[in-house]
KOLMI-472467 format. One line per field, with one value per residue (C-alpha): residue in one letter; residue number from 1; x, y, z. Coordinates in steps of 0.5 Angstrom, whole numbers, m for minus. Layout:
BEGIN
residuo: c(A;...)
num: c(NUM;...)
c1: c(X;...)
c2: c(Y;...)
c3: c(Z;...)
***
This chain:
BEGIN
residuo: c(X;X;X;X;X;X;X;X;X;X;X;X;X;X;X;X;X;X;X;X;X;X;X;X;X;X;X;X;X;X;X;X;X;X;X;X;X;X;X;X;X;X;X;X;X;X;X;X;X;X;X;X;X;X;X;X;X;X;X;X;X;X;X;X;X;X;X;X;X;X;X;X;X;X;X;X;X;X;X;X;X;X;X;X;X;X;X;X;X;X;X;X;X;X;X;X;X;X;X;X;X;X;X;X;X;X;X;X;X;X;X;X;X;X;X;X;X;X;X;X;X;X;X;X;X;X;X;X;X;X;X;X;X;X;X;X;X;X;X;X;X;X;X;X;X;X;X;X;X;X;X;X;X;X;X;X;X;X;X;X;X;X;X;X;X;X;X;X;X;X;X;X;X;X;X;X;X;X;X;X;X;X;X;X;X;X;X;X;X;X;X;X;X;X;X;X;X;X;X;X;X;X;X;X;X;X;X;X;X;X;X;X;X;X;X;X;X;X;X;X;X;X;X;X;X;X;X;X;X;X;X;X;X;X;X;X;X;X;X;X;X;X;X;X;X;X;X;X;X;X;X;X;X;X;X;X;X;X;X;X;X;X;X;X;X;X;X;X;X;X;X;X;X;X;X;X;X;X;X;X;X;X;X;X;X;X;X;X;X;X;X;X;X;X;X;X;X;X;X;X;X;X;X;X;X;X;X;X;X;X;X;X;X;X;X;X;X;X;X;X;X;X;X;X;X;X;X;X;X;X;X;X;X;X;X;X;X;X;X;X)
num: c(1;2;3;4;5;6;7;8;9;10;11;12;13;14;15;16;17;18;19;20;21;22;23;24;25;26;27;28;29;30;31;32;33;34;35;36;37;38;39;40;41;42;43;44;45;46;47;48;49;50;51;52;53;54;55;56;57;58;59;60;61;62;63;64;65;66;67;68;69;70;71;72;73;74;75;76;77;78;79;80;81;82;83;84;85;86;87;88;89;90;91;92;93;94;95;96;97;98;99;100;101;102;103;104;105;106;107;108;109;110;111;112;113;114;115;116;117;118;119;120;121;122;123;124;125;126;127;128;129;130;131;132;133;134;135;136;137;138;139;140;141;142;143;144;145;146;147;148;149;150;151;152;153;154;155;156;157;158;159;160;161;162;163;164;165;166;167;168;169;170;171;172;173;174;175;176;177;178;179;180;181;182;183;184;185;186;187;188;189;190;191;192;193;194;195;196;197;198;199;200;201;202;203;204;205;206;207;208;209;210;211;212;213;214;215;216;217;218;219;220;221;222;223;224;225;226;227;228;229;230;231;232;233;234;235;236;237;238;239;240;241;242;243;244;245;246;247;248;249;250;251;252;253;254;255;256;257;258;259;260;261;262;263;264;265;266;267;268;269;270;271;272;273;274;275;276;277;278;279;280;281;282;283;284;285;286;287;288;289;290;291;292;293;294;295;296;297;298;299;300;301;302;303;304;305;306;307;308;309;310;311;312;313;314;315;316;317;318;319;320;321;322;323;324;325;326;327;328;329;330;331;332;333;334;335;336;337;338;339;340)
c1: c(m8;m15;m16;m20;m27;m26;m20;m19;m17;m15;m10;m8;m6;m2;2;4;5;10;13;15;17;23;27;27;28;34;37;36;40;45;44;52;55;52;56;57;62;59;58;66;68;64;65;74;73;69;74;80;76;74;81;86;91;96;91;90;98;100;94;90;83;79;72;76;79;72;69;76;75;67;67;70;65;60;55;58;65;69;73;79;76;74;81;85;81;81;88;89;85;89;96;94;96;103;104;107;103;97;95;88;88;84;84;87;92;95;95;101;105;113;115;117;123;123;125;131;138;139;145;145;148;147;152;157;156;157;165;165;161;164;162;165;159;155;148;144;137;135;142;149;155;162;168;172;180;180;178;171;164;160;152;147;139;135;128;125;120;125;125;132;132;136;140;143;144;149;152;153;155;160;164;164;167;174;172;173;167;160;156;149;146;139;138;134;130;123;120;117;116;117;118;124;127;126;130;136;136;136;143;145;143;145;139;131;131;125;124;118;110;105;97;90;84;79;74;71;75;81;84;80;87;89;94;100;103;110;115;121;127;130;136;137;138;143;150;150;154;158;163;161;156;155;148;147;140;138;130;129;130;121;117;119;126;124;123;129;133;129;130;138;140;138;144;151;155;151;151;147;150;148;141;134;130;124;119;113;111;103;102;98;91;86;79;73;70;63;65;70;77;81;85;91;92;96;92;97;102;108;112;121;122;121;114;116;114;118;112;117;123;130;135;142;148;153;150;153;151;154;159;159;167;166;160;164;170;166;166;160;162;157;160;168;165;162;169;172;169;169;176;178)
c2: c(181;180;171;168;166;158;158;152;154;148;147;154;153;146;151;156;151;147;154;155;148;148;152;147;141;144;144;137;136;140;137;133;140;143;146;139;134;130;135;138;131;130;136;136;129;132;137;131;127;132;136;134;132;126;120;116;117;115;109;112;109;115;111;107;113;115;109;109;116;116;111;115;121;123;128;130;130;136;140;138;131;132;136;130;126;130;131;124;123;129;125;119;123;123;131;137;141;139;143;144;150;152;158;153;148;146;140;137;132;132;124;126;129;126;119;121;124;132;133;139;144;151;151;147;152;157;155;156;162;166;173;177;174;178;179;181;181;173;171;169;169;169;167;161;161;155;161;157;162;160;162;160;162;159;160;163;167;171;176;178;185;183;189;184;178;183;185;177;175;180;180;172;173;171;164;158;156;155;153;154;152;150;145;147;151;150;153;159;164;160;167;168;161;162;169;166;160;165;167;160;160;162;160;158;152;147;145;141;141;143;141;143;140;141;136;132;126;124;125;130;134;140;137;139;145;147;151;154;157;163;167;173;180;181;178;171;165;162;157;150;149;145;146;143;139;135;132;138;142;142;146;151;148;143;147;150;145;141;147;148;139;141;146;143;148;145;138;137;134;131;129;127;134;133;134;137;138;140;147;148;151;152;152;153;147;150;151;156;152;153;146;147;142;140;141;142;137;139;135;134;136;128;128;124;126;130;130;125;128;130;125;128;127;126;122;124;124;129;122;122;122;129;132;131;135;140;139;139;133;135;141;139;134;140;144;138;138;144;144;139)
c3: c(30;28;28;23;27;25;28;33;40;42;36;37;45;43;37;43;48;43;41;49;49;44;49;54;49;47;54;55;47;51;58;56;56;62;68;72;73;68;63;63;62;55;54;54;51;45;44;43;39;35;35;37;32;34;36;30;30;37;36;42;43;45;46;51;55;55;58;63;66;65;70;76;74;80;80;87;86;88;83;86;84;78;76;78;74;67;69;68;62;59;61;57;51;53;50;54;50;52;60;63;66;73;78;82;79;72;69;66;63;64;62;56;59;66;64;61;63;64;60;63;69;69;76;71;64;68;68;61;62;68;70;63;58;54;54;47;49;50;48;52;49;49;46;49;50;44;40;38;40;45;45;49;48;54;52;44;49;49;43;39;34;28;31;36;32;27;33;36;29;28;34;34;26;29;31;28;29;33;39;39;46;46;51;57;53;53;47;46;39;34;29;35;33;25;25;29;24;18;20;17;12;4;0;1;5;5;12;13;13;16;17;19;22;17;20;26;24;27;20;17;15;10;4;7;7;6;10;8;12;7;8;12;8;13;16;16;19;14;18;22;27;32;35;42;45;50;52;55;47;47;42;38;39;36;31;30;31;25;21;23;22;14;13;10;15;23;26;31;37;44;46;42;43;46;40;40;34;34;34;40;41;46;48;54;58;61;68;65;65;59;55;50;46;38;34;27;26;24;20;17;10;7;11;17;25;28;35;39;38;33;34;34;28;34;41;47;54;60;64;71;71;67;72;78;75;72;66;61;56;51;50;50;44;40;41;39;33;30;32;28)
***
């Protein structure tokens, strides 16, 4: 390109000279997300502040979580260091959704379920299973010699066809009533958890809301919206339920159980769920780690928070008398009951 001869040379190198700075202006902008110590604590920091879905509820002061844990950031701190570190900073949350993920460890955070009585033995259940329980796909079952159906779904990560709820339904028909176990089970997929409720139910059910971040700020959230349980086409249960629970009943199984405590015909009976009640999602740090987090609150059908657990309709802990005969107190209760 031919240049205007009253052009100043010295104007024109300090144009270009800016042009090639801009890109080095810009690192030192996002100097803060950079792959060092420092730079993958703010940027984790960010990502809570900006995303995560409980801290105004759960009255966490994220700037002073900042100013805590910046303090133990080094520039030559080793990995294992700075994991432990974000790790801790990550517990102040208090949420089993919540995980930072490295090739070498995961961070984790189990109070919510620790500092609470087990109410459940696998060794103990199965003496009411024995060895002649049947298998459909992700769930045990069995008729118990009272003539009341036992069925034990361990993890919602376990998928289960329409096919095999017909066939579980059909031979339960004879019973007088139903247990469904769910204590222990962890979570999983939610669309698993809402299939199995569909059987028990004969009309459309509002079951609760659910919001989305919209925004930065800690209450930028979508208007709720609503959920609803609608009845299966297929077989459905039309006798009594007794659906059990203990701390360990996390995530979708929160769910479930919020969704199950709505219909006339279930009772829930045992422990309080675990909660979990933010649908999770996930993002990168600079060095590569990955972080799940709640970001969508889920919430009852009257608007109330389901994040801390689900009390049940009928308090009962497994007595030290029963576990050392054997005997699960939780489910005799629940055959109690529906014998009645």
């Amino acid at each position: 390109m031919k240049l205007p001869k009253n052009i100043n040379y010295h104007i024109l190198q300090s144009i270009v000279l800016c042009l090639l700075l801009l890109p080095l202006s810009s690192c030192v902008e996002e100097d803060t997300n950079s792959n060092t110590p420092e730079g993958n604590f703010e940027a984790l920091w960010k990502i809570i502040d900006e995303q995560y879905c409980f801290l105004d509820y759960k009255k966490i002061d994220w700037n002073a979580i900042h100013t805590k844990y910046k303090k133990r950031i080094t520039p030559d701190m080793t990995n294992e260091g700075l994991f432990e570190v974000l790790g801790d900073m990550l517990a102040e949350l208090k949420d089993g959704h919540v995980n930072l993920f490295s090739a070498h460890d995961v961070s984790r955070y189990w109070k919510w379920y620790e500092d609470y009585p087990m109410n459940f033995n696998d060794t103990i259940q199965k003496k009411y299973l024995g060895n002649n329980y049947r298998i459909a796909s992700g769930i045990k079952y069995k008729i118990l010699e009272d003539n009341i159906g036992y069925i034990y779904y361990s993890s919602f990560s376990n998928g289960i066809g329409s096919g095999n709820l017909d066939e579980v339904l059909n031979y339960m028909a004879i019973c007088d009533g139903l247990i469904i176990d769910v204590r222990s089970n962890g979570g999983g997929t939610i669309t698993n958890a809402t299939k199995f409720a569909e059987r028990f139910t004969n009309k459309k059910v509002l079951t609760g809301y659910i919001r989305h971040k919209l925004g930065t700020g800690h209450n930028d959230f979508s208007d709720p919206y609503p959920i609803y349980l609608e009845p299966s086409n297929s077989i459905r249960w039309q006798k009594k339920v007794a659906v059990l629970t203990n701390r360990r009943s996390y995530s979708a199984t929160n769910d479930f159980v919020n969704s199950m405590r709505i219909l006339p015909l279930v009772t829930i009976i045992g422990d309080k769920t675990g909660g979990g009640s933010g649908l999770p999602t996930s993002s990168e740090l600079p060095n590569g780690w990955s972080v799940r987090f709640s970001s969508s609150p889920h919430y009852a059908s009257d608007m109330s928070q389901i994040e801390w657990g689900i009390d049940p309709d009928i308090k009962v802990d497994i007595t030290s008398a029963d576990y050392n005969r054997g005997i699960d107190t939780i489910i005799e209760r629940a055959r109690a009951f529906l014998k009645q």
